[in-house]
N, C-alpha and C positions, 0 to 999 in steps of 0.2 A: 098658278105657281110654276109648273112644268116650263113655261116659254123661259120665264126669269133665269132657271136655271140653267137651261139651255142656251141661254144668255151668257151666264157667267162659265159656262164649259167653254163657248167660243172666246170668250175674253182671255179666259185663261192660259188657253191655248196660246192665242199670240202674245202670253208675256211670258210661256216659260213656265207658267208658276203650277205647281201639283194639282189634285183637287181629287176625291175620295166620291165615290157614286153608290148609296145603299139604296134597292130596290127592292121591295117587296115583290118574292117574287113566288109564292104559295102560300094560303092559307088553310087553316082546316077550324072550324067553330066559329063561335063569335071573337071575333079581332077589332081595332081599333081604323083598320085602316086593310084595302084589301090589292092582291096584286095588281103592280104596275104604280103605287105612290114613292116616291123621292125624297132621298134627303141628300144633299150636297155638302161635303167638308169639306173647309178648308185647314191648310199646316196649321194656322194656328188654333184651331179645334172649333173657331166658331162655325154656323151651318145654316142652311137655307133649306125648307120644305121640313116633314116630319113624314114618317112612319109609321108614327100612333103616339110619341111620349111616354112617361114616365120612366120607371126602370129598365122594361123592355128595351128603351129608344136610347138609353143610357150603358146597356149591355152592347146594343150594336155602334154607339159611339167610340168606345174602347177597340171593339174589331177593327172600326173603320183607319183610329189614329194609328194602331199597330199595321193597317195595310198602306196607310199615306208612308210610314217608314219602311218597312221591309217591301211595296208593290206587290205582296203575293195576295192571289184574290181570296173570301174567305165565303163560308155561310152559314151566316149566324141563325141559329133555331132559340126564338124566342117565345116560350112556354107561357103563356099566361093561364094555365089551371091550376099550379100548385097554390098553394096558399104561403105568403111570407107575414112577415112583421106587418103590419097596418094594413088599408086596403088598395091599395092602386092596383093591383092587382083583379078588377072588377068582370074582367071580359070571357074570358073563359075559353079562350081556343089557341094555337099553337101559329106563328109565322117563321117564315124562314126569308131571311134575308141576303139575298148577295149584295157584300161590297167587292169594290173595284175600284183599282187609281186608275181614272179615266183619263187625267193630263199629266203627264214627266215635267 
């Protein structure tokens, strides 16, 4: 999946067009996904690669479209020990996510 992406940062590049880069980039416990996995946004919110899914990957979706408009980089700390409403919430350990708009 990394090459594809990778793919679509160069393509990007030579049309111009934005594109939002969330990395896993620390974990601590059990996580869905561990550093160095990708997720690619594009402006219009769809995305390539995953993070790990559910609300977590939904938490740092929202970071990502608020840094494809403002550019400012962010990092997100997604919690998975507390307990919410249902259970997606299965894994039990904490990640911390940088995003970054990788293309202007």
């Amino acid at each position: 999946m990394t090459a594809e992406i990778f793919a679509e940062i160069r393509e990007a590049i030579s049309q111009g067009e934005p594109r939002v880069l969330a990395t896993v980039a620390n974990t601590r416990g059990s996580t869905p996904r561990k550093s160095g996995a990708v997720m690619l946004l594009r402006p219009d919110g769809t995305f390539m690669g995953t993070i790990g899914g559910g609300c977590g990957e939904s938490e740092v979706w929202q970071d990502a479209m608020d840094t494809m408009a403002d550019g400012i980089p962010r990092l997100t700390v997604v919690d998975l020990t507390e307990p919410i409403d249902g259970d997606d919430k299965i894994c039990g350990g904490v990640m911390e996510i940088f995003v970054e708009r990788v293309v202007d």
